[in-house]
N, CA, C and O atoms as a GROMACS GRO file, in nm:
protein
  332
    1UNK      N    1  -1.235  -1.166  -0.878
    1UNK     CA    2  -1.201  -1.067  -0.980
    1UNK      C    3  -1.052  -1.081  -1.012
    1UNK      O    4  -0.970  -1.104  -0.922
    2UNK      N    5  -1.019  -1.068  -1.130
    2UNK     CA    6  -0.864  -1.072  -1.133
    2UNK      C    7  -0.841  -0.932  -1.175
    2UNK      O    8  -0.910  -0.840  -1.217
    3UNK      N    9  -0.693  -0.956  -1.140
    3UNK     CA   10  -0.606  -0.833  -1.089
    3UNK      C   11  -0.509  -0.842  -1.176
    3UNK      O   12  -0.441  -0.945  -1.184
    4UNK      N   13  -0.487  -0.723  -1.263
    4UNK     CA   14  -0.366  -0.721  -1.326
    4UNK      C   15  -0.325  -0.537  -1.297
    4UNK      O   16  -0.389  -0.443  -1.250
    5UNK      N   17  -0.164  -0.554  -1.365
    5UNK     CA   18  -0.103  -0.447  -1.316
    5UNK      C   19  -0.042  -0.351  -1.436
    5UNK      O   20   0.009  -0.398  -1.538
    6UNK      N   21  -0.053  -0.229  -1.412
    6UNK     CA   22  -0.007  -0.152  -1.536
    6UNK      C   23   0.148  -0.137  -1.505
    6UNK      O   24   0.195  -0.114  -1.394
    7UNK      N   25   0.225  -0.156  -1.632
    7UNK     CA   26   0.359  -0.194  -1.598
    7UNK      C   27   0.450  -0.068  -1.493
    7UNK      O   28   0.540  -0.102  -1.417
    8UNK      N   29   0.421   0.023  -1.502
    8UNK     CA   30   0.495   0.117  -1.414
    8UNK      C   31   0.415   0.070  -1.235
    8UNK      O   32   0.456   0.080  -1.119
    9UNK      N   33   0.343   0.041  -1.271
    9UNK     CA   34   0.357  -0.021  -1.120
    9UNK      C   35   0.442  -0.121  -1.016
    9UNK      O   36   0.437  -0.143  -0.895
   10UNK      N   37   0.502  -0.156  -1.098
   10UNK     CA   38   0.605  -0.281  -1.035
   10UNK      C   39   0.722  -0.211  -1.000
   10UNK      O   40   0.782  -0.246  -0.899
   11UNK      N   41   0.774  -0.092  -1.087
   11UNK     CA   42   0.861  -0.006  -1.008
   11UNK      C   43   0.816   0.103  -0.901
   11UNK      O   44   0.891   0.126  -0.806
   12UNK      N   45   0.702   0.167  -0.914
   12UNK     CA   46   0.630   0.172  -0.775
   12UNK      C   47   0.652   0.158  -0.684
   12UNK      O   48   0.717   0.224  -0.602
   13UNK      N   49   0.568   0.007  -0.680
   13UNK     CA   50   0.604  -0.090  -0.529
   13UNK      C   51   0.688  -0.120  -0.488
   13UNK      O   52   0.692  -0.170  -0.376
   14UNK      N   53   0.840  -0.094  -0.599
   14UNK     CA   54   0.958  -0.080  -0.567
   14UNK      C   55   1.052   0.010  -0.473
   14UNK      O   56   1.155   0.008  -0.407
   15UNK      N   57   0.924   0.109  -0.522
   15UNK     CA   58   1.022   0.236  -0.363
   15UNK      C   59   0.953   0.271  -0.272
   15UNK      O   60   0.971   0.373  -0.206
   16UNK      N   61   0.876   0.202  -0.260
   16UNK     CA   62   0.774   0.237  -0.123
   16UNK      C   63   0.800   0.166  -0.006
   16UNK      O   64   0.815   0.044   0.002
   17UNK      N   65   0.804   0.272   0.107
   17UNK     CA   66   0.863   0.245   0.275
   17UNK      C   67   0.814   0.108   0.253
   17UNK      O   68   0.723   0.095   0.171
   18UNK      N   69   0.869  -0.017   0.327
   18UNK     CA   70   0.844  -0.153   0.385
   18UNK      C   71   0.747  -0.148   0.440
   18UNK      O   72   0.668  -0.233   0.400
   19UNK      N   73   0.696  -0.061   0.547
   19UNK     CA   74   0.564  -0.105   0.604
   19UNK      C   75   0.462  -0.016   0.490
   19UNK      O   76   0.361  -0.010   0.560
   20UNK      N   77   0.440   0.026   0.414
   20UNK     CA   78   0.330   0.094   0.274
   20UNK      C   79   0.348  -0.015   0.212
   20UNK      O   80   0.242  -0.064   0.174
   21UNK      N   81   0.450  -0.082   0.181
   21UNK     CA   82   0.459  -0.173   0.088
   21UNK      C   83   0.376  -0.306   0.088
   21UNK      O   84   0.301  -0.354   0.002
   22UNK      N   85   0.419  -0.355   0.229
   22UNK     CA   86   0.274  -0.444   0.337
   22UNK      C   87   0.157  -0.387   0.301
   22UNK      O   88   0.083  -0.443   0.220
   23UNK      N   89   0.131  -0.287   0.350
   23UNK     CA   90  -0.003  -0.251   0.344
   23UNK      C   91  -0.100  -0.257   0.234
   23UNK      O   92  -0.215  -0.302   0.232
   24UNK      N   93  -0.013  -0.187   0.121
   24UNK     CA   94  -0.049  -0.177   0.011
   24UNK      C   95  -0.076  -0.315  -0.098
   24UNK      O   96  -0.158  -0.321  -0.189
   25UNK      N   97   0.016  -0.414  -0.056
   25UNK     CA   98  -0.062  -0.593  -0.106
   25UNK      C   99  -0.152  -0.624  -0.046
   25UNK      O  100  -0.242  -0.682  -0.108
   26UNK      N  101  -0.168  -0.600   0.096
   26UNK     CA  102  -0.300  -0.651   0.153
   26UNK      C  103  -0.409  -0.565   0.063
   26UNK      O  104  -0.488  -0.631  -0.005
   27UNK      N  105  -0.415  -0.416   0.059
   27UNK     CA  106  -0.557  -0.363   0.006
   27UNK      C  107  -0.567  -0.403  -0.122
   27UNK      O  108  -0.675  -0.383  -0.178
   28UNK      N  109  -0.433  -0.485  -0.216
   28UNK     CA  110  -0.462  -0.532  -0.334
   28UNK      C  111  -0.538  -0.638  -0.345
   28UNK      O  112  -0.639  -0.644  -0.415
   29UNK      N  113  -0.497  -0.723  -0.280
   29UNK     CA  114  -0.574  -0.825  -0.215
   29UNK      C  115  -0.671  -0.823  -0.183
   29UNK      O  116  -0.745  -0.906  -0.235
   30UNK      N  117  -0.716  -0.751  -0.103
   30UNK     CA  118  -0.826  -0.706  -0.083
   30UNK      C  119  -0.948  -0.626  -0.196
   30UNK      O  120  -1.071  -0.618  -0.199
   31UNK      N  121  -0.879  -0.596  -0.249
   31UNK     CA  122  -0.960  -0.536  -0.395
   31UNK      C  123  -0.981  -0.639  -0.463
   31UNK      O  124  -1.094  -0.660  -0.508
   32UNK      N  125  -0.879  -0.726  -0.485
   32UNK     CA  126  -0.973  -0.855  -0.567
   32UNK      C  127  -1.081  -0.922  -0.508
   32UNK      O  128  -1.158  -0.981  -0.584
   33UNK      N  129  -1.102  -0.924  -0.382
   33UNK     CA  130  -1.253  -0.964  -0.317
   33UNK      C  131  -1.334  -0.881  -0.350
   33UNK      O  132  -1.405  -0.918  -0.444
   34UNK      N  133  -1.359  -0.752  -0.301
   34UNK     CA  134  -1.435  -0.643  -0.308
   34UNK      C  135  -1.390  -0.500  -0.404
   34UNK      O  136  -1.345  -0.398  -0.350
   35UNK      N  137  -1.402  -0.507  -0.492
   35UNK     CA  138  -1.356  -0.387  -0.544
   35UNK      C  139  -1.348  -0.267  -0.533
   35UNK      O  140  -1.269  -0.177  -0.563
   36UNK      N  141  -1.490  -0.284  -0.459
   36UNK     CA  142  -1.545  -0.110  -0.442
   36UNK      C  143  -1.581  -0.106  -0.236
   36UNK      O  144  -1.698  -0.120  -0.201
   37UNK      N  145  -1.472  -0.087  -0.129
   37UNK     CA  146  -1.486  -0.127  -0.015
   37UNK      C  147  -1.487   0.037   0.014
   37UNK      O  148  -1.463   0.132  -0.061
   38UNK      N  149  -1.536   0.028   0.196
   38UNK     CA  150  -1.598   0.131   0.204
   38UNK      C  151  -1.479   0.236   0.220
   38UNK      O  152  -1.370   0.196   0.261
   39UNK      N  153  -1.502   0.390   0.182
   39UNK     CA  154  -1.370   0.433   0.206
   39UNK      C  155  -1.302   0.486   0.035
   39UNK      O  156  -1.250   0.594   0.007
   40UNK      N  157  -1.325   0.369  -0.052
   40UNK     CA  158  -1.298   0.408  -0.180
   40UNK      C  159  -1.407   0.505  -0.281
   40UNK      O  160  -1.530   0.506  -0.282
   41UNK      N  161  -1.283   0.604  -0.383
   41UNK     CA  162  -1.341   0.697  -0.376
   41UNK      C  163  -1.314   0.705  -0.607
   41UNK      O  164  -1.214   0.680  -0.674
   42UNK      N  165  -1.465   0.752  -0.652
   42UNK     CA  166  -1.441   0.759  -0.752
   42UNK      C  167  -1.386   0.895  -0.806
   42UNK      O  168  -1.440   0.999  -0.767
   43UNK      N  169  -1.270   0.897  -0.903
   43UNK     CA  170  -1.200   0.978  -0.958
   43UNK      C  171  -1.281   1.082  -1.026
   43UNK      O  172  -1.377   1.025  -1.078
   44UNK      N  173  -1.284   1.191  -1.045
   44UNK     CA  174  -1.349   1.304  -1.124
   44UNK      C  175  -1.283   1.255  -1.262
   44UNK      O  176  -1.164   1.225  -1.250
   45UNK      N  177  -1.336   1.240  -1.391
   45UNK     CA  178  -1.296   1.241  -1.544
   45UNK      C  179  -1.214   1.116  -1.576
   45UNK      O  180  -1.136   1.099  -1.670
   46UNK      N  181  -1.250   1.030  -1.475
   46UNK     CA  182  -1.228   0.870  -1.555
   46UNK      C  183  -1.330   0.854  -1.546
   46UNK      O  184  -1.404   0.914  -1.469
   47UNK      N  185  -1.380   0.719  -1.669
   47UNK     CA  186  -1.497   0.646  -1.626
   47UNK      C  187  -1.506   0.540  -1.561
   47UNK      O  188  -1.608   0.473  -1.550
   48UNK      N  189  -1.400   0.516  -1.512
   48UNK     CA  190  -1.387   0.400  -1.414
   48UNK      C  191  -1.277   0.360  -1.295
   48UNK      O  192  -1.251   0.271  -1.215
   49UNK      N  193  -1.221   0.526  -1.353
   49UNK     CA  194  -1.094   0.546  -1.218
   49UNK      C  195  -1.127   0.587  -1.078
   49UNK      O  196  -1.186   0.690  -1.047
   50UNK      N  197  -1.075   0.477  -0.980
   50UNK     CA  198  -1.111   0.463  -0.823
   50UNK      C  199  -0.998   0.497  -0.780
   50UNK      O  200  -0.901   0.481  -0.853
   51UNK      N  201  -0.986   0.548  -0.663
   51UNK     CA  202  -0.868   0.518  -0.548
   51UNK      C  203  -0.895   0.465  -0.453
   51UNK      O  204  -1.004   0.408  -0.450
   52UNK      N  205  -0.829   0.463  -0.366
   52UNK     CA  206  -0.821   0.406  -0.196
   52UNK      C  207  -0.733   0.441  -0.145
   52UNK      O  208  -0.627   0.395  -0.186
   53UNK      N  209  -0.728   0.530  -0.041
   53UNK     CA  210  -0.609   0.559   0.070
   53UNK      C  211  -0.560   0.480   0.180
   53UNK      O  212  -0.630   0.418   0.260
   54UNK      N  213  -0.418   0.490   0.175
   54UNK     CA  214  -0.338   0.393   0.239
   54UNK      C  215  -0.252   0.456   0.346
   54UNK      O  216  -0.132   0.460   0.317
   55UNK      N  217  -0.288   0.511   0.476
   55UNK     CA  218  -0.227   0.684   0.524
   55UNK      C  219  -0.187   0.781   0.382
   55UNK      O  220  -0.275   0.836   0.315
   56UNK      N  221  -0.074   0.789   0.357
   56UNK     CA  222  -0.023   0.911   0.291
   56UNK      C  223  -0.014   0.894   0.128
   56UNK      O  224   0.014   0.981   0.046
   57UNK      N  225  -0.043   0.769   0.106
   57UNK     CA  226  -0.053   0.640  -0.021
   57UNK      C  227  -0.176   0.667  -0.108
   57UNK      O  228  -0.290   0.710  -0.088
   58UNK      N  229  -0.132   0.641  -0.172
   58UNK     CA  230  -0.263   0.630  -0.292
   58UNK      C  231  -0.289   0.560  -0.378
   58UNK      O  232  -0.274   0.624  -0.482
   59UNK      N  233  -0.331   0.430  -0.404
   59UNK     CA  234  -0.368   0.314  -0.545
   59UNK      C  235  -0.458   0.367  -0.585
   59UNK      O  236  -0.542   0.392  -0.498
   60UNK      N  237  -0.495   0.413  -0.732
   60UNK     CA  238  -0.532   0.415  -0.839
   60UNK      C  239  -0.549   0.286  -0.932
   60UNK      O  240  -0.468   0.216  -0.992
   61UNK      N  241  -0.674   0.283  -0.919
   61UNK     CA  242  -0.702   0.152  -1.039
   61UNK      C  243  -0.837   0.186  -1.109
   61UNK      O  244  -0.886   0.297  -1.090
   62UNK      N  245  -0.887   0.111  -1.174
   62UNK     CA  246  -0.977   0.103  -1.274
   62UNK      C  247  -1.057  -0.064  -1.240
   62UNK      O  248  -1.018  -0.165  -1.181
   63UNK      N  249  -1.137  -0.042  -1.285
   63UNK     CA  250  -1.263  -0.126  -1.248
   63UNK      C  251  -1.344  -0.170  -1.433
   63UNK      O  252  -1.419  -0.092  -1.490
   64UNK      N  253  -1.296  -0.320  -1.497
   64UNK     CA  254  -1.378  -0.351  -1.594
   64UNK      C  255  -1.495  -0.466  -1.543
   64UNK      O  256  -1.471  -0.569  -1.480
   65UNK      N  257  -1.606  -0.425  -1.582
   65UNK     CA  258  -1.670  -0.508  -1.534
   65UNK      C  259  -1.720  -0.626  -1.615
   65UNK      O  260  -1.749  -0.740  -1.579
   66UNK      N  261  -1.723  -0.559  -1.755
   66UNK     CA  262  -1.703  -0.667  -1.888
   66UNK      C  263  -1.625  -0.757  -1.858
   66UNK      O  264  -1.672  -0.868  -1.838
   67UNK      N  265  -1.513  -0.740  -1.848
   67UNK     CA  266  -1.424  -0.862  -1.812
   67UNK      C  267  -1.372  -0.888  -1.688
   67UNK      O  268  -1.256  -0.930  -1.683
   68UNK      N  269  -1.439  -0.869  -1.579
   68UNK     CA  270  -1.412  -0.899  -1.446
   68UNK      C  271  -1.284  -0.875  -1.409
   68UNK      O  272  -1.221  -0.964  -1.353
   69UNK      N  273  -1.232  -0.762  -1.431
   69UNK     CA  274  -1.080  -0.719  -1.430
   69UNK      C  275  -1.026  -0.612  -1.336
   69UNK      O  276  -1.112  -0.532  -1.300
   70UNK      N  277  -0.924  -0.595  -1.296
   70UNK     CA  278  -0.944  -0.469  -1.178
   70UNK      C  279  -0.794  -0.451  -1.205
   70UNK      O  280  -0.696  -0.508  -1.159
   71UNK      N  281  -0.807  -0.366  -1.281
   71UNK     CA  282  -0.591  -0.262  -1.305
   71UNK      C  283  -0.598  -0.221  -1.222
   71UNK      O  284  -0.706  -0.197  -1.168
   72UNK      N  285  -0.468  -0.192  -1.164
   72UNK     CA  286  -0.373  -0.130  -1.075
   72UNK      C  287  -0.338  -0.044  -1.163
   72UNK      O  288  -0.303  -0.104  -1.264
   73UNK      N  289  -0.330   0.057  -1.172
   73UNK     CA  290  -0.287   0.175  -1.261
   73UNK      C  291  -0.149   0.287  -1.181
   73UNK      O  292  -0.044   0.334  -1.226
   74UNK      N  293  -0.215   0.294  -1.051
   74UNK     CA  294  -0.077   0.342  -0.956
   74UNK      C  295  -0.056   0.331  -0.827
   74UNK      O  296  -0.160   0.350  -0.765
   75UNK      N  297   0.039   0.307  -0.758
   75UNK     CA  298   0.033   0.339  -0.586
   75UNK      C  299   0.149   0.429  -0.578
   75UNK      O  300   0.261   0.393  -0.614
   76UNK      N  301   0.126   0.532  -0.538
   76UNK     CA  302   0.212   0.651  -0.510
   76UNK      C  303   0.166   0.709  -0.377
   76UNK      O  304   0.065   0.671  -0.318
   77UNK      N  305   0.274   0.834  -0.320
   77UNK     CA  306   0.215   0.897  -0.289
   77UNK      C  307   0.116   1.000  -0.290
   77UNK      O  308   0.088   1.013  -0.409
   78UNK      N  309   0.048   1.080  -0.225
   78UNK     CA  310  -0.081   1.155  -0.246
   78UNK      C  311  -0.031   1.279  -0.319
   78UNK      O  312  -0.104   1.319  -0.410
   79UNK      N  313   0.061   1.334  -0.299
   79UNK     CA  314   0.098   1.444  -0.431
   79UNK      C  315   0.176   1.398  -0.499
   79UNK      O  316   0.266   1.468  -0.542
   80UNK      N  317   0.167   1.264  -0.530
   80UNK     CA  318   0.195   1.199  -0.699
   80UNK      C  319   0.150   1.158  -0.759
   80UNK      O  320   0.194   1.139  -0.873
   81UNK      N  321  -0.006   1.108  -0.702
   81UNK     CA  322  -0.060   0.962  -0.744
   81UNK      C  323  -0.133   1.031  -0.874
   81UNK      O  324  -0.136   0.967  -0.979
   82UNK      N  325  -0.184   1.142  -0.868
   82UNK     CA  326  -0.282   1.211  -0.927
   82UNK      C  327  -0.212   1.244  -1.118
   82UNK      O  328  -0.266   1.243  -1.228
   83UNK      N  329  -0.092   1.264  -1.077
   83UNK     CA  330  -0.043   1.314  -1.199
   83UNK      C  331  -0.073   1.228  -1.308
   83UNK      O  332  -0.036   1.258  -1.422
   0.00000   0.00000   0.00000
């Protein structure tokens, strides 16, 4: 599946602790194998907005299946990610 990124994400991953920051490429990584792994959770009022928790972390992405595509939409923390 390829993986692309919504542009406010790159500053994101920019301020997140060193070890979230690790973590958080591996489950990207990991999302391009499996998109939907166990643990991930679908968003109320997207039609295709997922998360996955990372301890206190939160990626937000979207899932096209038309075009085999998987956005990154956010990794924040858990009382940010949502906004």
């Amino acid at each position: 599946m390829n993986v692309a990124f919504h542009p406010d994400v790159y500053k994101q991953l920019q301020h997140l602790p060193r070890t979230v920051f690790a973590a958080a490429l591996s489950a990207i990584i990991a999302l391009s194998h499996n998109p939907r792994p166990a643990g991930v959770k679908k968003l109320v009022g997207g039609h295709s907005d997922w998360r996955i928790r990372i301890g206190e972390y939160r990626i937000v992405y979207e899932i096209d299946n038309a075009t085999n595509t998987l956005t990154i939409l956010g990794v924040a923390h858990r009382r940010d990610a949502y906004r």
